[in-house]
C-alpha positions as CSV (number, residue, x, y, z in Angstrom):
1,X,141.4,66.4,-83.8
2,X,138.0,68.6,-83.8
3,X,139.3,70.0,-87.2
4,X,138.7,66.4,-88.5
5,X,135.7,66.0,-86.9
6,X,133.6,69.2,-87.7
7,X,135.7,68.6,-91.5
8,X,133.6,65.0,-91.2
9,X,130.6,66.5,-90.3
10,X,130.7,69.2,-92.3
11,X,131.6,66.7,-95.4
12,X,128.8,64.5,-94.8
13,X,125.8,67.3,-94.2
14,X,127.5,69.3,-97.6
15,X,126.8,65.3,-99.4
16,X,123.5,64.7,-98.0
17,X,122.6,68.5,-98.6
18,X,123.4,67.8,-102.0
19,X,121.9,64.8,-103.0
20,X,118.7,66.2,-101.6
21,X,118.6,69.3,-102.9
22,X,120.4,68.4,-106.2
23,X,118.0,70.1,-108.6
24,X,118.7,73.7,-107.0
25,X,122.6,72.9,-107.2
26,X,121.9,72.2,-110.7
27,X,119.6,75.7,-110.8
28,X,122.9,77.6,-109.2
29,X,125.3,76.1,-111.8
30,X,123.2,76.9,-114.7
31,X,122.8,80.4,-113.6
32,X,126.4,80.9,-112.6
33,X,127.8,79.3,-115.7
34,X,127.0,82.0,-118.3
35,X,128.5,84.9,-115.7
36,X,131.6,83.3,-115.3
37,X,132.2,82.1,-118.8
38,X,131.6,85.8,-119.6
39,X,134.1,87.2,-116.8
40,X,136.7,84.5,-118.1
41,X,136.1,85.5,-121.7
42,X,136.6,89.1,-121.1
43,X,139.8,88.4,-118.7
44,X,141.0,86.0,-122.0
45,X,140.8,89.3,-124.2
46,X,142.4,91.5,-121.9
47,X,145.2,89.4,-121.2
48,X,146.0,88.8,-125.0
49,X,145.5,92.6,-125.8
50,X,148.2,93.1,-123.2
51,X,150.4,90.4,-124.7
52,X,150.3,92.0,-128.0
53,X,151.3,95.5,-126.6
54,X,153.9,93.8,-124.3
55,X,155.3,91.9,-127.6
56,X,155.2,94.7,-129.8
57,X,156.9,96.9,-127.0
58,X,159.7,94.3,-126.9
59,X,160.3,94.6,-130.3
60,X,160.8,98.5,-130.0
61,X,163.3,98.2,-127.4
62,X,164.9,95.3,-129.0
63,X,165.5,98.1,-132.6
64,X,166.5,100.9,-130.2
65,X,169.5,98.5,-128.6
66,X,170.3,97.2,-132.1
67,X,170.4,101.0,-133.6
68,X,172.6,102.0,-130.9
């Protein structure tokens, strides 16, 4: 029951907080957005480089149980 009502509260200051001080949550956003776009962009590459060696890998074991 208190979890709901400091969650209420909580809710309601995080709103009013917000629409008063909208222009510095826009500030945080547009200085946060080109970091994490970078961070996901670099994660992107890593994960398809891994990929390709994880393919290509696949493909050698998949000769060596063909060749026997």
């Amino acid at each position: 029951m208190i979890s709901i009502f400091l969650g209420s509260i909580s809710a309601i200051l995080g709103f009013v907080s917000l629409v008063v001080g909208w222009q510095y949550f826009l500030e945080v956003i547009y200085g946060t957005l080109p970091v994490s776009l970078f961070v996901a962009g670099v994660i992107a590459i890593i994960a398809g480089i891994a990929g390709l060696k994880d393919h290509k890998n696949s493909k050698k074991d998949e000769e060596k149980l063909n060749n026997g």
